[in-house]
Wavefront OBJ file of the C-alpha trace (Angstrom):
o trace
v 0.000 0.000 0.000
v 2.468 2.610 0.847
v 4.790 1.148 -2.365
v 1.114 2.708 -4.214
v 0.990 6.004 -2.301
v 4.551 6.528 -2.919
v 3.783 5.597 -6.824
v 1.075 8.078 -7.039
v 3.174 11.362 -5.172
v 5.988 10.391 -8.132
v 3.149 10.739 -10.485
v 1.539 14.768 -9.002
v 4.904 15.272 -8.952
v 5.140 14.437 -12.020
v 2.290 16.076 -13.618
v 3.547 19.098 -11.422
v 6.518 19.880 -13.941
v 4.477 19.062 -17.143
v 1.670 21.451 -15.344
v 4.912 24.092 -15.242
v 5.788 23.832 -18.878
v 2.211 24.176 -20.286
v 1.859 27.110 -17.998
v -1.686 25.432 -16.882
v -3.262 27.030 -13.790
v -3.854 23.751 -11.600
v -1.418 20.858 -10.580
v -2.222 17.493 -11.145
v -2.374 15.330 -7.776
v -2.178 17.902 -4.844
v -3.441 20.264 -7.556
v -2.355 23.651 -5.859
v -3.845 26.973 -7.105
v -0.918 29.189 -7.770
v -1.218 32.231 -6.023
v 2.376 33.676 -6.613
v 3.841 35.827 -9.282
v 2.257 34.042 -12.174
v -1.133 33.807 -10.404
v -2.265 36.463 -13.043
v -1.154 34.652 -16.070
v -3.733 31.759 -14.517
v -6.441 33.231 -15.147
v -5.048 35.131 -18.616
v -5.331 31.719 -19.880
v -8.459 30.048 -18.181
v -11.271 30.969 -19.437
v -13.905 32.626 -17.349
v -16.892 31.890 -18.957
v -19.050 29.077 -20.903
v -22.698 28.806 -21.698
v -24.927 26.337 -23.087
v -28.378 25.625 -24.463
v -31.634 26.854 -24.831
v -31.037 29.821 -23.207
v -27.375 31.177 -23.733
v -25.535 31.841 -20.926
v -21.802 32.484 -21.062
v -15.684 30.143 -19.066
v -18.588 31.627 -18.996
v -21.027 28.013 -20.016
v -24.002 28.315 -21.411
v -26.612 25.753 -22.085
v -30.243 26.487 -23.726
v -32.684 25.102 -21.785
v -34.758 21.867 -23.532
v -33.542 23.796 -26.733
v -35.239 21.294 -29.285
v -38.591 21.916 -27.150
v -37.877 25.400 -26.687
v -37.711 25.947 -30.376
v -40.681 24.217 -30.923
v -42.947 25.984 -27.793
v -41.402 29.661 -29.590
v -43.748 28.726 -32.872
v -46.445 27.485 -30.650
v -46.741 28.499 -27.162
v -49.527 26.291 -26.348
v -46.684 23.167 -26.147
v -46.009 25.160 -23.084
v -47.984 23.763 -20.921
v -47.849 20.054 -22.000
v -45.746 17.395 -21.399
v -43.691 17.708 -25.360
v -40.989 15.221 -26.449
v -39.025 16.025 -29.181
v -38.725 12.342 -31.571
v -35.412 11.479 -33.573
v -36.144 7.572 -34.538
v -37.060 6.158 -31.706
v -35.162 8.162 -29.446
v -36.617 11.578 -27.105
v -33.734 13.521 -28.356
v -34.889 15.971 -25.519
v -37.994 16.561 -23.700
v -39.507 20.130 -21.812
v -39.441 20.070 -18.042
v -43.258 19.626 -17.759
v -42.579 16.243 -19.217
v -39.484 16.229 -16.908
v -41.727 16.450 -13.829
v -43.451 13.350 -15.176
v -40.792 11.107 -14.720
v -39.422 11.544 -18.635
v -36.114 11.909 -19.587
v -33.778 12.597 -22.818
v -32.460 9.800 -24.905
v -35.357 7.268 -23.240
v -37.012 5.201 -25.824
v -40.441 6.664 -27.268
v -42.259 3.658 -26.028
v -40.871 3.524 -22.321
v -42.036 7.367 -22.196
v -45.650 6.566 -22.996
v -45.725 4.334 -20.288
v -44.404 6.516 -17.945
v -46.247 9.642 -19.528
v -49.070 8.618 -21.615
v -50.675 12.058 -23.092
v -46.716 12.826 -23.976
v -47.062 14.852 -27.233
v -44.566 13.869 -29.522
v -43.199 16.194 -32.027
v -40.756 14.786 -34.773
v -37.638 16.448 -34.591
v -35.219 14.861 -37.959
v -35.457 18.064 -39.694
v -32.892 20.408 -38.113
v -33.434 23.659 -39.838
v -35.227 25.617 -37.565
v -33.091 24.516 -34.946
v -29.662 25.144 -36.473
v -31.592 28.738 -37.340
v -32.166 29.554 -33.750
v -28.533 28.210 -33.163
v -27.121 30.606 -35.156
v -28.668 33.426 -34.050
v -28.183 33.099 -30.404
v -24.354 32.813 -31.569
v -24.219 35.488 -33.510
v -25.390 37.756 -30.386
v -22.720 36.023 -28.343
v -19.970 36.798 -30.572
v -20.819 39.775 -31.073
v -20.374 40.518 -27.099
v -16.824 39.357 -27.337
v -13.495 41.154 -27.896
v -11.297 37.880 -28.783
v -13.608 35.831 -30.701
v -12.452 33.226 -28.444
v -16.632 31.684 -29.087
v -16.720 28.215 -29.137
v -19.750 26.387 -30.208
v -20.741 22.799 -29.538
v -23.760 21.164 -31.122
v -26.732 23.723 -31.168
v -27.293 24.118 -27.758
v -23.604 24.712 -26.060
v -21.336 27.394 -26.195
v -18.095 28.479 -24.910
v -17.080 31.898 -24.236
v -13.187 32.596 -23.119
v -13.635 36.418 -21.884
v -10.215 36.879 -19.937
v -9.677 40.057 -21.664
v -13.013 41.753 -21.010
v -12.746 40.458 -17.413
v -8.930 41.959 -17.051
v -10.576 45.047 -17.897
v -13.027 45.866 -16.193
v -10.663 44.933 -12.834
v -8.507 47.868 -14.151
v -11.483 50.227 -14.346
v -13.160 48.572 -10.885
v -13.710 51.222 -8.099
v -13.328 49.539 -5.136
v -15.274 52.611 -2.959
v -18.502 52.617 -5.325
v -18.849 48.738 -5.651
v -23.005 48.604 -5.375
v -23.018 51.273 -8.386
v -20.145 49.254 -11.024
v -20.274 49.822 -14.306
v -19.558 46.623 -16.343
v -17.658 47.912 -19.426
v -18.613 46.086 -22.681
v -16.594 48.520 -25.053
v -12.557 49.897 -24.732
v -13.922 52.659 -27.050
v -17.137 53.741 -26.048
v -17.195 54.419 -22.761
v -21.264 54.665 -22.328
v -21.106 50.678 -24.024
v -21.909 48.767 -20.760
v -24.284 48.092 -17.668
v -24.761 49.068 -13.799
v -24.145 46.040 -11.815
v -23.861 45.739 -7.926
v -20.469 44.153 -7.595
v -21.193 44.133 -3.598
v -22.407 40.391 -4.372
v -22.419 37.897 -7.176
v -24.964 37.736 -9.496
v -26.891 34.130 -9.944
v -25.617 31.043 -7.431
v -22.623 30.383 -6.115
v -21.134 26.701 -5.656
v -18.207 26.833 -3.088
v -17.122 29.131 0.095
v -15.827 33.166 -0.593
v -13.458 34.422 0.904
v -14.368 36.682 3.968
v -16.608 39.519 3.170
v -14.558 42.872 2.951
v -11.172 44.105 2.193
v -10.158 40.811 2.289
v -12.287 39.702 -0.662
v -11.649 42.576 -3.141
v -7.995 41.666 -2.465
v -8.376 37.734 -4.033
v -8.187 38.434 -7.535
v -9.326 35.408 -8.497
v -12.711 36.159 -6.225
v -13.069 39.780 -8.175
v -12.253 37.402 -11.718
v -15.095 35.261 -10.927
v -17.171 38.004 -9.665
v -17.114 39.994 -12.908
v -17.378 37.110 -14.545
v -20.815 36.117 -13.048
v -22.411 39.860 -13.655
v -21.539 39.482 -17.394
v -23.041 35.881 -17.575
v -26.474 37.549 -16.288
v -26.109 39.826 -18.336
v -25.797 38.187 -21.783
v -28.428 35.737 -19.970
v -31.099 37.974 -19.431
v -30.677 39.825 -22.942
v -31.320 36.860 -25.052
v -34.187 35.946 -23.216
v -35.725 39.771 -23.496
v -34.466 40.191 -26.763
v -35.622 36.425 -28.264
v -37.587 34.698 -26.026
v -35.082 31.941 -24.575
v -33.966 31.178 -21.318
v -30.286 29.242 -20.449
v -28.211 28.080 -17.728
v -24.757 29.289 -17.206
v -21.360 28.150 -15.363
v -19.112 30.501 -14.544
v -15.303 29.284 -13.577
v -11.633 28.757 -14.880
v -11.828 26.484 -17.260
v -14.313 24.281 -19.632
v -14.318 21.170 -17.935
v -15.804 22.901 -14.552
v -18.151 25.551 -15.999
v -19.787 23.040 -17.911
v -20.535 20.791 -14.924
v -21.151 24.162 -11.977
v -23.562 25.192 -15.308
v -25.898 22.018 -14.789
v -25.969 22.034 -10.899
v -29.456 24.560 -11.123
v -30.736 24.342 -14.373
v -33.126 25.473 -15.660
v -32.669 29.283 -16.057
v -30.134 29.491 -13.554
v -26.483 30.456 -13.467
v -24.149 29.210 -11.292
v -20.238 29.969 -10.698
v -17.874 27.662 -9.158
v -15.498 29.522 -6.414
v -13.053 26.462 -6.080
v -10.394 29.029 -4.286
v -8.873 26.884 -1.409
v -6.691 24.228 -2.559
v -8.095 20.799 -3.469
v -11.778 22.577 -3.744
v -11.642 21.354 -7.176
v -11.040 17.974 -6.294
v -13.977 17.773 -3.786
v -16.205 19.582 -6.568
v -15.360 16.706 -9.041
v -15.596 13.841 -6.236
v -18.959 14.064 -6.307
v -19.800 13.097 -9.965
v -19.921 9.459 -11.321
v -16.915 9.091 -14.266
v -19.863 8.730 -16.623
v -21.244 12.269 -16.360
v -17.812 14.094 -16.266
v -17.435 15.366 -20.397
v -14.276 13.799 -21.883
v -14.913 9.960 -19.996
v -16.983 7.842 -22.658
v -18.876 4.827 -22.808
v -15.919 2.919 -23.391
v -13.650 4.297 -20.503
v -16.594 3.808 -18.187
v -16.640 0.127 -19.291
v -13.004 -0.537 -18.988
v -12.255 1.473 -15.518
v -15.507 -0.208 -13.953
v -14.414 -4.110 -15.266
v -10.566 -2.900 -13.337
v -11.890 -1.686 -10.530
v -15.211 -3.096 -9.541
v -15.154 -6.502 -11.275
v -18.207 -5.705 -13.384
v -19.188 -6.014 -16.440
v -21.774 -4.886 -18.733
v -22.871 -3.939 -22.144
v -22.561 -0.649 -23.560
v -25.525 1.001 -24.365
v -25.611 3.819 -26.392
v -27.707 5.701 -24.585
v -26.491 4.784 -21.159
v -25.508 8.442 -19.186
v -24.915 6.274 -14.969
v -21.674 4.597 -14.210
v -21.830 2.795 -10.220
v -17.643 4.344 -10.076
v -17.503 7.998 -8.694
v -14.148 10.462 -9.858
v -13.553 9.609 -5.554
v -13.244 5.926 -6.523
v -10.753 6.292 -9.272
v -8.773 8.990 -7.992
v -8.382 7.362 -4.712
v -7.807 3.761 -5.994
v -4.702 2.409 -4.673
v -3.640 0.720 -8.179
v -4.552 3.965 -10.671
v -2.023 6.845 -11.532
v -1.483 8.072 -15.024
v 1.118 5.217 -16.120
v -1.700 2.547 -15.054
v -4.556 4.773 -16.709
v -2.374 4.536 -19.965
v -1.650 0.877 -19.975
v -5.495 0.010 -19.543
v -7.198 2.532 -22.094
v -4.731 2.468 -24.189
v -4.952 0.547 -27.546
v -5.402 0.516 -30.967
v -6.861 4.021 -32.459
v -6.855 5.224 -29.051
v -5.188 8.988 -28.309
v -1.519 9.459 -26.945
v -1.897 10.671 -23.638
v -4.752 9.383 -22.965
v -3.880 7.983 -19.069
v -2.549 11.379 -18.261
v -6.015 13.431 -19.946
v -8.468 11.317 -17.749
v -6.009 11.885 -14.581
v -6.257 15.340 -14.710
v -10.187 15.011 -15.663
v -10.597 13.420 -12.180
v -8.859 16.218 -10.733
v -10.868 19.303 -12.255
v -8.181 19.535 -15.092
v -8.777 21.188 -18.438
v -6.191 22.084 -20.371
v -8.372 22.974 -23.323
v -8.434 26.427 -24.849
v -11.819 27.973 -26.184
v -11.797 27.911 -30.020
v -12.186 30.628 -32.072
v -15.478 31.666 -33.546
v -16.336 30.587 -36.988
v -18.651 31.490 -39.830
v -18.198 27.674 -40.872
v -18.154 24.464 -38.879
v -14.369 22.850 -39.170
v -16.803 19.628 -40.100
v -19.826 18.386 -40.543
v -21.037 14.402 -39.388
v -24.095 12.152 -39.806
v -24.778 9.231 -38.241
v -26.616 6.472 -36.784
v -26.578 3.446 -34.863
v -27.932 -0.218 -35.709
v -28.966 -3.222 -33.806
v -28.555 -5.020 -36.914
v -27.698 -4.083 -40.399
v -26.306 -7.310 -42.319
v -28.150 -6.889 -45.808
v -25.960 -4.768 -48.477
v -29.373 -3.669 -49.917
v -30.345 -2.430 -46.461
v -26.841 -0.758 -45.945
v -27.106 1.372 -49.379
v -31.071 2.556 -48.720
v -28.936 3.270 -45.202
v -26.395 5.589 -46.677
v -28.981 7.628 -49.123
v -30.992 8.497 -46.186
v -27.801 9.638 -44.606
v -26.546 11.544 -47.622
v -29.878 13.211 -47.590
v -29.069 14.186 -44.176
v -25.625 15.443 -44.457
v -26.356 17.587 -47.337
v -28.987 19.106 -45.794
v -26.984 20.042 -43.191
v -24.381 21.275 -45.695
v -26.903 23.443 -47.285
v -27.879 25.051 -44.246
v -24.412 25.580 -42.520
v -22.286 26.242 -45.615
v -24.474 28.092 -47.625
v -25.570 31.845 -47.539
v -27.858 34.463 -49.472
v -26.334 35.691 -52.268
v -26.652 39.237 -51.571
v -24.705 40.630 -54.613
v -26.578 38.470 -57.384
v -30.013 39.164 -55.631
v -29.811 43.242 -55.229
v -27.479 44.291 -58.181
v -29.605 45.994 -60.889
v -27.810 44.862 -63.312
v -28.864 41.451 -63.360
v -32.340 40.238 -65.073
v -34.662 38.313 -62.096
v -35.629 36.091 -64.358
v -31.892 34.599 -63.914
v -31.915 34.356 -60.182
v -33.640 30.823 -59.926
v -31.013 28.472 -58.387
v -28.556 31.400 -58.023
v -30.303 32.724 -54.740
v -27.983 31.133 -52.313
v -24.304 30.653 -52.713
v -21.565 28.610 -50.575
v -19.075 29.894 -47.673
v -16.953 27.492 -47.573
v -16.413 23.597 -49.468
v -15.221 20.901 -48.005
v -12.221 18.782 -49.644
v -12.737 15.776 -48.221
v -15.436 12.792 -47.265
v -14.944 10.645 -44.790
v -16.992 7.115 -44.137
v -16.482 5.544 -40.764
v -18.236 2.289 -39.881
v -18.218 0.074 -36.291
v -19.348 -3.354 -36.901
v -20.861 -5.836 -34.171
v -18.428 -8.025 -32.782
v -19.239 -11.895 -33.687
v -19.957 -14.441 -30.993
v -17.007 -15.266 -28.955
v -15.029 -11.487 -29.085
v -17.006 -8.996 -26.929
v -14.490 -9.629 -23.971
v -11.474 -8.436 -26.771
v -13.540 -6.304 -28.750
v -11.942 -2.589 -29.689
v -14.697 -0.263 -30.174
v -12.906 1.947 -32.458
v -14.319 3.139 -36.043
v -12.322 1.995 -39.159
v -12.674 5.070 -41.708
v -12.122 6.147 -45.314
v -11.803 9.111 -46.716
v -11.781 10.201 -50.492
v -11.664 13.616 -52.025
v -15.150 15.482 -51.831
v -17.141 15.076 -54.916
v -17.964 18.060 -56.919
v -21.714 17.271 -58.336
v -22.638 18.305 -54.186
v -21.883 21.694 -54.374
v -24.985 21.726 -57.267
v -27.269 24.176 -55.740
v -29.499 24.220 -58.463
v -30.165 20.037 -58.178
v -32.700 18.576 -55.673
v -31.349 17.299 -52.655
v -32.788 13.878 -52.963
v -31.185 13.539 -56.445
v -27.377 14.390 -55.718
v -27.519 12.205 -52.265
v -28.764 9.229 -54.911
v -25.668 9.769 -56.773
v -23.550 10.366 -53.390
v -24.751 7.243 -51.933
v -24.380 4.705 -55.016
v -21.169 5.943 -56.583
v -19.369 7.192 -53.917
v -20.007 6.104 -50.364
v -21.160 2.058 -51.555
v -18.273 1.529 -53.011
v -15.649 3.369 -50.460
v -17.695 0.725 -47.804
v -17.308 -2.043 -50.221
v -13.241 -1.304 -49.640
v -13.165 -1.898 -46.125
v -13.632 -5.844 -46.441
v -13.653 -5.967 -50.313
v -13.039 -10.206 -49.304
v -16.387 -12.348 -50.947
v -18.843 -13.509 -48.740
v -17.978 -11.473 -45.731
v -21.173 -10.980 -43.436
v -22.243 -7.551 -42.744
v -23.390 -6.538 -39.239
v -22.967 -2.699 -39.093
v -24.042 -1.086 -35.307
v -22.717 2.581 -36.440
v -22.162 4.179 -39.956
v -20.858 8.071 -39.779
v -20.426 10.553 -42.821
v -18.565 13.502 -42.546
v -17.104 16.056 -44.237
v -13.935 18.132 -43.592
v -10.875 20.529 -44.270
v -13.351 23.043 -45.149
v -11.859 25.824 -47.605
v -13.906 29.088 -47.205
v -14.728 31.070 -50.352
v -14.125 34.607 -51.314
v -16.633 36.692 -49.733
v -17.238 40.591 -48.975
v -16.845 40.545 -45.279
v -12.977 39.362 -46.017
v -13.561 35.974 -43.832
v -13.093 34.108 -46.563
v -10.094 33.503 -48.751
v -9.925 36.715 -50.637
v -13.386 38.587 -52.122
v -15.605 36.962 -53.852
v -15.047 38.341 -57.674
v -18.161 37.507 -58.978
v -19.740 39.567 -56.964
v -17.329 42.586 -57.668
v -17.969 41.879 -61.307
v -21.356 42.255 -60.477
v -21.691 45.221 -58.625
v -19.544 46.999 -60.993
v -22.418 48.703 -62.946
v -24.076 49.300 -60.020
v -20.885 51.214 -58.039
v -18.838 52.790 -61.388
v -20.689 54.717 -63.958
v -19.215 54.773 -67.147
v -20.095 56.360 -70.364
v -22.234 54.133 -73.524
v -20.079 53.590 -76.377
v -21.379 53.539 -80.059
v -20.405 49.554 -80.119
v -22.716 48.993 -77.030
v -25.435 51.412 -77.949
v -25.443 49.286 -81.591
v -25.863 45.930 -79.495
v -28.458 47.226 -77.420
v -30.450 48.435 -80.594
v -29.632 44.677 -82.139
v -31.093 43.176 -78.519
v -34.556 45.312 -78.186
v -35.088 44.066 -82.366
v -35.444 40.919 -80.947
v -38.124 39.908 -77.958
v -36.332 36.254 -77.958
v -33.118 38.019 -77.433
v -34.275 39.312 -73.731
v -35.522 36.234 -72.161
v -33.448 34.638 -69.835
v -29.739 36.422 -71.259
v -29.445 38.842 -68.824
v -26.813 37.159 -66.533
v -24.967 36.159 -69.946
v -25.143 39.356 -71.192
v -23.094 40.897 -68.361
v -20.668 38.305 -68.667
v -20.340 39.162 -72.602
v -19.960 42.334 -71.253
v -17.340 42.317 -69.345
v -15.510 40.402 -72.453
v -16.095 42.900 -74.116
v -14.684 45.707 -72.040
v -11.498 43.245 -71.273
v -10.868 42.964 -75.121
v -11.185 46.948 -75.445
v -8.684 46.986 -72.422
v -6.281 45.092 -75.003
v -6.684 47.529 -78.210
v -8.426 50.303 -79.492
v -8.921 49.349 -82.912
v -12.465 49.711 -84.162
v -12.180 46.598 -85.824
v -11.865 44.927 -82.942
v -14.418 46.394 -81.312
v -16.673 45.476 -84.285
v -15.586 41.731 -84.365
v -16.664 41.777 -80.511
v -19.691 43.236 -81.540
v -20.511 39.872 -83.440
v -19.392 37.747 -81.288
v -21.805 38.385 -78.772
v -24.502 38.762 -81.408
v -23.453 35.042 -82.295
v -23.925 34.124 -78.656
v -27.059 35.571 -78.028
l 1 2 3 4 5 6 7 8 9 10 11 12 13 14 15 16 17 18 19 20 21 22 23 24 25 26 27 28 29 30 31 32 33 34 35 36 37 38 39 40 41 42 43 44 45 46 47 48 49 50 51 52 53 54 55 56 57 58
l 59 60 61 62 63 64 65 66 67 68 69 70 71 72 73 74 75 76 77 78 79 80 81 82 83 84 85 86 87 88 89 90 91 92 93 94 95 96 97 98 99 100 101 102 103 104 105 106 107 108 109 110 111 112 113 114 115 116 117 118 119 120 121 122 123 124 125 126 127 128 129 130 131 132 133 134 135 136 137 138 139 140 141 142 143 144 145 146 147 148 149 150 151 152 153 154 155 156 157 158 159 160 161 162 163 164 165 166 167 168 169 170 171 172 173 174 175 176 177 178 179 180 181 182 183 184 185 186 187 188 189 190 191 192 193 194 195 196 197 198 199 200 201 202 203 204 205 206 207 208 209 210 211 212 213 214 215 216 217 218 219 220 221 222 223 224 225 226 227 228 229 230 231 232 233 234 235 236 237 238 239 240 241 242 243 244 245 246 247 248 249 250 251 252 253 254 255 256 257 258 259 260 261 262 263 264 265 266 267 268 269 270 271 272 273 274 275 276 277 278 279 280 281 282 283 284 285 286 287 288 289 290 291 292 293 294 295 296 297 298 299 300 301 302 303 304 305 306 307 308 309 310 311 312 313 314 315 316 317 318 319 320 321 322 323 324 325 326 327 328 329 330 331 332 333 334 335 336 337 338 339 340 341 342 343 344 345 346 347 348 349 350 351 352 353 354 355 356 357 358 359 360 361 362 363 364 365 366 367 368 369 370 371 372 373 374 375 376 377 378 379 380 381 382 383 384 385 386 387 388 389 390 391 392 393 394 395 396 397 398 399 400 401 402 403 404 405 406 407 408 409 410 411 412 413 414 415 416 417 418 419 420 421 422 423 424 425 426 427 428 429 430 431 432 433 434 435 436 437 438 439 440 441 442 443 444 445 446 447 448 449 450 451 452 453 454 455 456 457 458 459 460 461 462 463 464 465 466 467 468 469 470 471 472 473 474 475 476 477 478 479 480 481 482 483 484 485 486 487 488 489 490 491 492 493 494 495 496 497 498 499 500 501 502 503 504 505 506 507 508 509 510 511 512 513 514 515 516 517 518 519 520 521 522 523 524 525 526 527 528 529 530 531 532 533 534 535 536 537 538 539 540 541 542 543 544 545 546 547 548 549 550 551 552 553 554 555 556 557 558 559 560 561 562 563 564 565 566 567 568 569 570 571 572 573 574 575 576 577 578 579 580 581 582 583 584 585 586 587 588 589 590 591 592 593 594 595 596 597 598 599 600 601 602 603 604 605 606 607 608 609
């Protein structure tokens, strides 16, 4: 026993000097808050914020309560007051808290629920659209509340905010004599930007002790950090309820791992911020969930740390969210330290690292940074899950109702009005038809992952790893002007059947998918206005240029446009070619000024109209 204890002090001490050269803000084992002379650079790099959900809060955390139902109780309030499920298969994807109080609960089977709940109305919830719309607007008010851009987004429902720099502000504008009338700065420029808060207390709940009320408290900087940080979570909570009609919950603390678990402690429309000041706070905080329920710790770790350490055994579920082994359990396990968490999880397909990741996980650990915010997703995934799926004919019908799914989601993340084409003057409206919309960004490449069952006699040995394949991204996809249902046809029978067909391309092998995921990735962004693309979009500076540059009628183009209005077949539908002629035209004149040139243009685009 002590040969163990002695094992695991090597091991904080350890993760002690990596903690040192990442410049990370706790230390692994004893897991000491720094409160020296780089106590400031701790929280310069923790984020302070992180919102999920339904209603966005946000190392800041914010989660939208019930989004899905939410959503759905916005276009008809009188959900509001029943028990609503929202369906995907045969799966609640979520479920409102009315249905909640019933005993009903996200990711239970449609049939258990009626049981439980049986005037639970059921609303089918495959298409995403007005959920991703929703989604996007709620982000686009976060981001625009936030000076880095650090604004990550998970799903539709979670988001991340990292606002160290708006926090580190606002302590160097704090007035420590007028603390009930603050004013929470929102702008380095505009000094009326902002709003009165009472920074005498924090705003929403509070996990954890404070330090003692007074001069003592102002003088913990990472008390004042957290305190700022909880006024601006109410604040950004509050507006997007006012302002579009949804509530969230919100966790406010140093870094991703913990404000997304403080967030859930009082949902719904709640905040709460995690004061884990006094060292090993963090540790008791995290002691108290199951490994199941702590982000990061999968289905698969679960299975493998509760076979170690309690002898038991069971199959995964997909679904399944309870583990019987608490964070206490494995942290405090006289046999587990980061060399033994390698050696078990590791194995094929599995990440470097990995015994070290879940170590610190146990210990309130996150070494994660907030992403940056993005017009595009970095990629976009489909899947599904099978209890059996052995027929090839059953596998292809599989993959078209997949495509259809991906490119939908394609066509609603990657795609945007095409503002230039629709409002130029220049263009005929007959033309606009299948122009309307135009993409932000293609991705190069598609990926197919599959899991198959394991056959009798492996499930002790069995890795649950996906095998994968990836190809370069067809370009038919990227048709806008094509039906959805027709290109995910051709996506699904000459592209993703026979990329499957490659992973066992032996004859007679028997097909028993569980999981089949398409993605796509390495998205390139395309020239757009705003610059957040790669360069500006040219097309639409060719098209605007009539609009922006006036420019005097030459006799060659005056001719043409007597030779066009001779002809009523000559207008329909050539407007958009016209322009393109046009610019020919004016590119040729840029080459010479000979009139005979001008003239042989002149018939050239007579012979193309």
């Amino acid at each position: 026993m002590e040969e163990a204890h002695e094992r695991k002090e090597q091991a904080a001490l350890a993760g002690w000097r990596v903690a040192e050269s990442q410049h990370c803000r706790f230390v692994p084992g004893s897991l000491l808050q720094q409160q020296g002379p780089w106590s400031l650079q701790v929280s310069l790099h923790q984020p302070i914020d992180r919102l999920i959900g339904q209603d966005l809060a946000g190392q800041d955390w914010r989660d939208y309560d019930c989004f899905y139902a939410s959503v759905l109780e916005s276009q008809n309030p009188a959900l509001k007051s029943l028990p609503l499920g929202v369906k995907q298969k045969s799966i609640l994807a979520t479920c409102n808290y009315v249905a909640r109080a019933r005993g009903v609960r996200k990711l239970m089977r449609i049939s258990a629920a009626r049981k439980i709940c049986p005037d639970l109305v059921v609303v089918e919830g495959e298409d995403l659209t007005p959920f991703r719309d929703v989604s996007k607007s709620l982000y686009a008010f976060l981001r625009g509340h936030s000076w880095s851009g650090k604004v990550e987004r998970l799903g539709l429902d979670e988001v991340f905010m990292d606002v160290t720099d708006m926090i580190n502000y606002n302590m160097s504008c704090l007035n420590k004599l007028t603390l009930a009338d603050s004013f929470f700065c929102l702008s380095k420029t505009d000094p009326e930007k902002g709003f009165p808060c009472d920074l005498t207390k924090m705003a929403g709940r509070v996990h954890g002790v404070p330090p003692p009320a007074g001069e003592q408290q102002l003088e913990n900087q990472a008390y004042v950090r957290l305190l700022l940080g909880s006024h601006l979570a109410w604040y950004l909570r509050t507006n997007i309820e006012e302002k579009y009609g949804f509530t969230s919950a919100c966790g406010v603390a140093t870094n991703k791992l913990l404000s997304k678990l403080v967030g859930s402690k009082k949902k719904p429309r709640n905040q709460t911020t995690l004061l884990a000041l006094e060292n090993g706070s963090a540790v008791d905080f995290m002691d108290s969930y199951t490994i199941r329920k702590i982000p990061g710790i999968g289905g698969k770790t679960t299975q493998l740390l509760e076979k170690r350490l309690l002898n038991f055994h069971k199959e995964i579920d997909s679904y399944e969210t309870e583990s019987a082994l608490s964070a206490q359990q494995v942290r405090l396990h006289p046999e587990i330290y980061p060399e033994t968490l390698e050696t078990l999880l590791s194995g094929p397909g599995s990440e470097q690292g990995i015994g070290v990741r879940i170590w610190n996980l146990l210990h309130g650990v996150d070494y994660t940074e907030v992403k940056d915010a993005r017009d595009v997703p970095s990629q976009i995934s489909i899947e599904d899950t099978y209890r059996q799926l052995d027929s090839l004919v059953q596998i292809e019908e599989e993959l078209k109702k997949l495509a259809i799914s991906l490119l939908r989601r394609m066509r609603v993340d990657l795609t945007t009005a095409n503002d230039a084409l629709t409002h130029s003057s220049s263009v005929d409206q007959n033309t606009l038809e299948g122009q309307s919309q135009r993409w932000m960004a293609h991705p190069r490449t598609l990926r197919l992952s599959i899991r198959l069952w394991p056959v009798e006699g492996e499930r002790d040995d069995w890795n649950f790893s996906r095998s994968s394949k990836s190809q370069p991204m067809p370009n038919f996809v990227f048709n806008l002007q094509l039906p959805i249902e027709f290109i995910a046809e051709r996506l699904a029978t000459e592209t993703l059947f026979p990329m499957l067909l490659k992973f066992h391309p032996e004859k007679g092998f028997k097909w028993n998918l569980q999981l089949i995921n398409i993605c796509v990735a390495n998205m390139v962004e395309s020239g757009s206005e705003t610059g957040s693309g790669v360069g500006r979009d040219i097309s639409a500076m060719f098209r605007k240029q009539d609009d922006v540059l006036p420019r005097k009628t030459t006799q060659t183009e005056k001719h043409l446009g007597s030779m066009a209005t001779q002809s009523d077949a000559s207008t329909v539908g050539t407007g958009y070619l016209h322009l393109r002629l046009q610019h020919m035209l004016v590119i040729m004149r840029w080459k010479t000024k000979d009139a005979e040139m001008d003239n042989r243009s002149a018939r050239a685009m007579h012979v193309c109209y």
